[in-house]
DOMAR-219213 format. One record per residue (C-alpha): residue number from 0; x, y, z. Coordinates in steps of 0.1 Angstrom, whole numbers, always signed. Last residue first. Example, Ala and Ser with C-alpha at 12.3 -4.5 7.8 and 13.67 -1.06 7.14 Angstrom:
DOMAR-219213
+------+-------+-------+-------+
: resi :    xx :    yy :    zz :
+------+-------+-------+-------+
:    1 :  +137 :   -11 :   +71 :
:    0 :  +123 :   -45 :   +78 :
+------+-------+-------+-------+
***
This chain:
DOMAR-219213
+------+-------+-------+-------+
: resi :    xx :    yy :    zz :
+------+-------+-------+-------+
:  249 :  -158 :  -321 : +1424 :
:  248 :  -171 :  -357 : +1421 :
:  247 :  -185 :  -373 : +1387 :
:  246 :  -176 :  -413 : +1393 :
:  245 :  -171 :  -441 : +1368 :
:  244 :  -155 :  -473 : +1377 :
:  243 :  -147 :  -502 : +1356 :
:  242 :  -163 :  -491 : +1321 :
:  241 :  -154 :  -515 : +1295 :
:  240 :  -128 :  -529 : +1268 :
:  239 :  -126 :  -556 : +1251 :
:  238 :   -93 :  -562 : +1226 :
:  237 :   -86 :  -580 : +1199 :
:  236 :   -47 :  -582 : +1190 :
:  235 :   -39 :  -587 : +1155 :
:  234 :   -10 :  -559 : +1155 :
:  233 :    +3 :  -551 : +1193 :
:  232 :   -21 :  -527 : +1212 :
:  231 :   -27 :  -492 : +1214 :
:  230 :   -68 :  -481 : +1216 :
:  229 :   -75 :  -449 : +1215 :
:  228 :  -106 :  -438 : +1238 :
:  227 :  -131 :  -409 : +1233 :
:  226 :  -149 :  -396 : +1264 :
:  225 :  -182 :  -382 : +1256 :
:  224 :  -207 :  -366 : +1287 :
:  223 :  -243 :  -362 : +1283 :
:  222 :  -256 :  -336 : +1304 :
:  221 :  -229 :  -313 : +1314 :
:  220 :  -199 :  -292 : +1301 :
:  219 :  -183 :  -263 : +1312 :
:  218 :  -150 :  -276 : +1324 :
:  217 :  -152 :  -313 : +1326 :
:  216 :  -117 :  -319 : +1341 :
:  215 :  -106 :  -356 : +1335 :
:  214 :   -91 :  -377 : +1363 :
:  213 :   -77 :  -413 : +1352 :
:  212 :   -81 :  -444 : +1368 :
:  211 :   -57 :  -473 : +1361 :
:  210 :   -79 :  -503 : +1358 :
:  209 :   -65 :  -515 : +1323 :
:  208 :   -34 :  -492 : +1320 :
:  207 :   -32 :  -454 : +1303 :
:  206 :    -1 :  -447 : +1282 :
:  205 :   -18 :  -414 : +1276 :
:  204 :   -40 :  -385 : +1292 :
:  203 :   -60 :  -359 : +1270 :
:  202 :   -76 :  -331 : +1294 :
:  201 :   -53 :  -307 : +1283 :
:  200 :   -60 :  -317 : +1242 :
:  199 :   -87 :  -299 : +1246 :
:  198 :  -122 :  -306 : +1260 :
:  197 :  -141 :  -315 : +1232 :
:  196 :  -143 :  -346 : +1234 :
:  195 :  -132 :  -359 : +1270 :
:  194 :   -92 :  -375 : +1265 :
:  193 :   -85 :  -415 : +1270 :
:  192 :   -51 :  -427 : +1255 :
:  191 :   -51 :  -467 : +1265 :
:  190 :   -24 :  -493 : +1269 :
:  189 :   -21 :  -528 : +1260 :
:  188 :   +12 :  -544 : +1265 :
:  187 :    +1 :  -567 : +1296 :
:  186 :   -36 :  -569 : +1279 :
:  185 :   -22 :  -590 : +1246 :
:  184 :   -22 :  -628 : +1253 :
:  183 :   -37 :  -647 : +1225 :
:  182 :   -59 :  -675 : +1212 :
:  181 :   -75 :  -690 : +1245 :
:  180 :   -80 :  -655 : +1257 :
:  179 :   -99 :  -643 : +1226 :
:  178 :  -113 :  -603 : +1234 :
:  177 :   -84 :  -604 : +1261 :
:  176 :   -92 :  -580 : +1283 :
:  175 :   -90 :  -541 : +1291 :
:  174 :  -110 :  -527 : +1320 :
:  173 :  -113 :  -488 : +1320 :
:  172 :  -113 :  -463 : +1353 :
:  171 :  -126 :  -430 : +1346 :
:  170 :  -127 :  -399 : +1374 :
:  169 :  -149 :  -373 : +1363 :
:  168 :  -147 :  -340 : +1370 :
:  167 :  -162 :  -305 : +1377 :
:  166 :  -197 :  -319 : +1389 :
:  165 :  -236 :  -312 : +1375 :
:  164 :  -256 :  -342 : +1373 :
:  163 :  -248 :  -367 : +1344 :
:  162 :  -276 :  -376 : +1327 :
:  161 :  -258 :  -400 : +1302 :
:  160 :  -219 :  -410 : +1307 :
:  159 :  -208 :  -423 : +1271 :
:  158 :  -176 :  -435 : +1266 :
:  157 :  -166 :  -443 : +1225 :
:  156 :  -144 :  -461 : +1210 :
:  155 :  -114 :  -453 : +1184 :
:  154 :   -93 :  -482 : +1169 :
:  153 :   -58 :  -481 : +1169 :
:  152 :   -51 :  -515 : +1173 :
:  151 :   -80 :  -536 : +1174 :
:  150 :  -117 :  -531 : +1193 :
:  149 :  -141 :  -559 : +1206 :
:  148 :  -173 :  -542 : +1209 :
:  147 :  -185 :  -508 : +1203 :
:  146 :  -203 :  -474 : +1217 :
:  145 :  -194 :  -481 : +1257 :
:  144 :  -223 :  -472 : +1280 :
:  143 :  -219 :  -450 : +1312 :
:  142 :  -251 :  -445 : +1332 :
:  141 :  -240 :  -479 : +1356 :
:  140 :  -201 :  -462 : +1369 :
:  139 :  -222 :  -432 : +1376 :
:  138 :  -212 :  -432 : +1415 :
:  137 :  -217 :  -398 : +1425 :
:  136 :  -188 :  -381 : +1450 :
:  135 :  -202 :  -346 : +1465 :
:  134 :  -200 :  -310 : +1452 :
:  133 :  -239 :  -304 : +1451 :
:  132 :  -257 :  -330 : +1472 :
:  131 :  -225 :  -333 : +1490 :
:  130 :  -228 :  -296 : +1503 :
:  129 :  -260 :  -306 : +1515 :
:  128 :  -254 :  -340 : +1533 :
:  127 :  -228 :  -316 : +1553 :
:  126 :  -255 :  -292 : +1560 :
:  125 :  -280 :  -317 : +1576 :
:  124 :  -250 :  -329 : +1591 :
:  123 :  -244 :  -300 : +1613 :
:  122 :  -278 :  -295 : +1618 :
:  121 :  -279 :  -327 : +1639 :
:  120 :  -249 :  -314 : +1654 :
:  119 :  -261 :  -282 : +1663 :
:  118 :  -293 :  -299 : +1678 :
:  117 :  -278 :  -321 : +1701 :
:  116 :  -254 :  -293 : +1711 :
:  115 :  -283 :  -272 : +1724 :
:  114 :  -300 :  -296 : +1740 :
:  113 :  -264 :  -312 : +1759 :
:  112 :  -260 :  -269 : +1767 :
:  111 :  -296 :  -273 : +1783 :
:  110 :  -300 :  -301 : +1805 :
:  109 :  -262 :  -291 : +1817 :
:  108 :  -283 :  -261 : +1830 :
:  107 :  -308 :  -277 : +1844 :
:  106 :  -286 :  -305 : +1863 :
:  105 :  -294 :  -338 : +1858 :
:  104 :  -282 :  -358 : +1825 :
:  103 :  -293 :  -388 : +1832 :
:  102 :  -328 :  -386 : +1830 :
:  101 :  -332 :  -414 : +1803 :
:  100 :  -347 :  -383 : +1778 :
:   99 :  -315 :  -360 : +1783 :
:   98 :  -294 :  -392 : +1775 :
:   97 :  -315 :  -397 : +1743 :
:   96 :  -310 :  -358 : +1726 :
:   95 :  -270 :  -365 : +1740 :
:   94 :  -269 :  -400 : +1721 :
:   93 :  -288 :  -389 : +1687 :
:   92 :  -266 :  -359 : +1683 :
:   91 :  -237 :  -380 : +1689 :
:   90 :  -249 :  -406 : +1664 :
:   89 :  -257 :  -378 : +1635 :
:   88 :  -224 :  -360 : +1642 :
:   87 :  -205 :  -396 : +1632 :
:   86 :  -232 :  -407 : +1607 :
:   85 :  -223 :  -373 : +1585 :
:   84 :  -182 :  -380 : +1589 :
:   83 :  -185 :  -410 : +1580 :
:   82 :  -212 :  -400 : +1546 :
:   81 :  -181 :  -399 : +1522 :
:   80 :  -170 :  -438 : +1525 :
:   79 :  -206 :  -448 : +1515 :
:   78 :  -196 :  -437 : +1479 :
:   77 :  -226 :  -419 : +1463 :
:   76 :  -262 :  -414 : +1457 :
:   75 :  -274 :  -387 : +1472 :
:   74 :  -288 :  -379 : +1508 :
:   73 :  -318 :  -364 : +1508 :
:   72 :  -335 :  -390 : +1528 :
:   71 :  -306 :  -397 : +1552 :
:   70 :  -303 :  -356 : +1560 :
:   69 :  -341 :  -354 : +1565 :
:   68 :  -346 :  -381 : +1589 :
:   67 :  -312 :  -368 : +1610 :
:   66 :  -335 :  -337 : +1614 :
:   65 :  -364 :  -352 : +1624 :
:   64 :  -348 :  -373 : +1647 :
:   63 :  -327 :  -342 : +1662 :
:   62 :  -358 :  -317 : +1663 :
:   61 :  -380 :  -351 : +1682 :
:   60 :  -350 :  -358 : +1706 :
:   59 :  -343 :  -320 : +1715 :
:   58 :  -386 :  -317 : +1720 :
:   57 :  -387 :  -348 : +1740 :
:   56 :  -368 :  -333 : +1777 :
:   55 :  -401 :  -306 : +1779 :
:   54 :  -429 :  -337 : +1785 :
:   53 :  -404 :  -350 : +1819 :
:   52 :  -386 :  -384 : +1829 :
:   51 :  -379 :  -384 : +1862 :
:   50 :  -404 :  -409 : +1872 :
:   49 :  -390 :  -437 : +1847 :
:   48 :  -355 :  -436 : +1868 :
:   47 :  -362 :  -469 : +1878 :
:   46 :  -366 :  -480 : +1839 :
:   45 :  -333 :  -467 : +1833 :
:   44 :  -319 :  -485 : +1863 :
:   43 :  -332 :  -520 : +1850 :
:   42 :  -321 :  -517 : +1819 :
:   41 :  -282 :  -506 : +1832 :
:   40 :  -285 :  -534 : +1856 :
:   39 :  -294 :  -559 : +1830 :
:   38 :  -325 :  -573 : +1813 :
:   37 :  -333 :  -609 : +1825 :
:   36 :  -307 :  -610 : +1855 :
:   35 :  -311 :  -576 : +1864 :
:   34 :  -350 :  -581 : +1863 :
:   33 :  -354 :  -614 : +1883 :
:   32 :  -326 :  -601 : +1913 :
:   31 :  -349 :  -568 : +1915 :
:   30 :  -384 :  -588 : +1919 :
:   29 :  -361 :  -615 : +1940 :
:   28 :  -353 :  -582 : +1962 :
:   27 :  -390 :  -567 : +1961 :
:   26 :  -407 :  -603 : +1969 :
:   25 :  -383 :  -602 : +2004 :
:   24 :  -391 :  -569 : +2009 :
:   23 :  -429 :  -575 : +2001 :
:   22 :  -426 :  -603 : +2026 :
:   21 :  -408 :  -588 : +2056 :
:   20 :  -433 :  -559 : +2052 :
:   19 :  -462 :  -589 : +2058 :
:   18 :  -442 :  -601 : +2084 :
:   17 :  -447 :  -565 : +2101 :
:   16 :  -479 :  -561 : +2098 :
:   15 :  -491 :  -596 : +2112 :
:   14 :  -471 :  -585 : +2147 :
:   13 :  -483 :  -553 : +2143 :
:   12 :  -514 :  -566 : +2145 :
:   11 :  -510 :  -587 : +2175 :
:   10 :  -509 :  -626 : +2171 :
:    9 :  -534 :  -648 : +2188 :
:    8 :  -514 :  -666 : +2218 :
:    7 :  -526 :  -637 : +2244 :
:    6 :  -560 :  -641 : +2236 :
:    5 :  -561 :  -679 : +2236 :
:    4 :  -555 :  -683 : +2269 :
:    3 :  -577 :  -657 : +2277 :
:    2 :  -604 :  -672 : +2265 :
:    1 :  -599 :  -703 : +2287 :
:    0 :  -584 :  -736 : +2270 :
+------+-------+-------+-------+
***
């Protein structure tokens, strides 16, 4: 074969350059088919849009995180039922602060009112945690301690809520039982008269059921808190009562 001959069957460099675009193309689309079918289109076009991500969009994020930190710390104690409305504004403040990080929101000033309104909502509950620190629900169903055991008809007992932060009420549930089940059946016709000591005979509250809560006004007292109970059963009955629910709200 002459050296010409094999001159014109070696292949041209554009010819080598442009099968080796045909294979980065073809290793880019298996490259994209592997991702979306390991992590998902939405994955996959977050991390695409990587190079639009800027310093300036973290600041929101950081002030809403650190914000959100604060409100779950000081929380207090409580039902779980009064912190909705808290994890509600705490979630959308969290979802605008991140969609301003992902690059999806674009526009400047959309960049800004979605800022903005991260923040206020993350402040938002920052404020709502603190009213509940002071005029929120606290569960202090395990301070309270009844004085006596199995009680009779008539009988006086004691409720005793100790270190009782400062609310306006306190909402009492009692259990009643049987104190001898296999010997008698008296809770159907047992009722309760529970009043706070020495808050008036206003506050008292009668004919009260086993797990009927009652709501008693504290006025000005606080620390240790004293409800009395009168028992009212049938004669011989023995009774045993105890704390169901205790919660200071108000």
């Amino acid at each position: 074969m002459s050296p010409r001959t094999a001159r014109t069957q070696r292949p041209s460099r554009s010819e080598t350059r442009a099968e080796g675009n045909k294979a980065v193309a073809v290793g880019r689309v298996l490259g994209d088919f592997v991702i979306s079918l390991v992590l998902g289109d939405g994955l996959k076009n977050a991390m695409g849009d990587a190079s639009t991500w800027r310093v300036w969009n973290w600041p929101p994020f950081v002030i809403v995180l650190g914000l959100g930190t604060t409100a779950l710390v000081i929380a207090p104690e409580g039902p779980q039922s009064q912190y909705a409305g808290v994890y509600v504004l705490l979630g959308l403040a969290l979802l605008l602060a991140g969609a301003r990080i992902v690059g999806i929101v674009a526009p400047s000033a959309t960049k800004a009112l979605v800022s903005a309104l991260s923040v206020l909502l993350a402040v938002g509950a920052l404020l709502w945690v603190d009213r509940l620190t002071e005029h929120g629900e606290v569960d202090v169903t395990g301070r309270a301690e009844i004085s006596r055991g199995p009680v009779e008809d008539g009988d006086l007992l004691s409720v005793v809520v100790s270190d009782a932060p400062s609310r306006t009420h306190l909402r009492l549930a009692l259990m009643v039982r049987d104190a001898v089940p296999d010997a008698q059946s008296c809770t159907p016709e047992t009722h309760l008269t529970v009043a706070l000591r020495g808050a008036g005979e206003n506050s008292s509250h009668t004919d009260v059921r086993a797990g009927q809560a009652v709501d008693l006004p504290l006025g000005g007292a606080h620390g240790a808190l004293r409800v009395d109970v009168t028992v009212h059963t049938d004669p011989g009955c023995r009774m045993a009562v105890s704390v169901d629910d205790a919660v200071l709200h108000g």
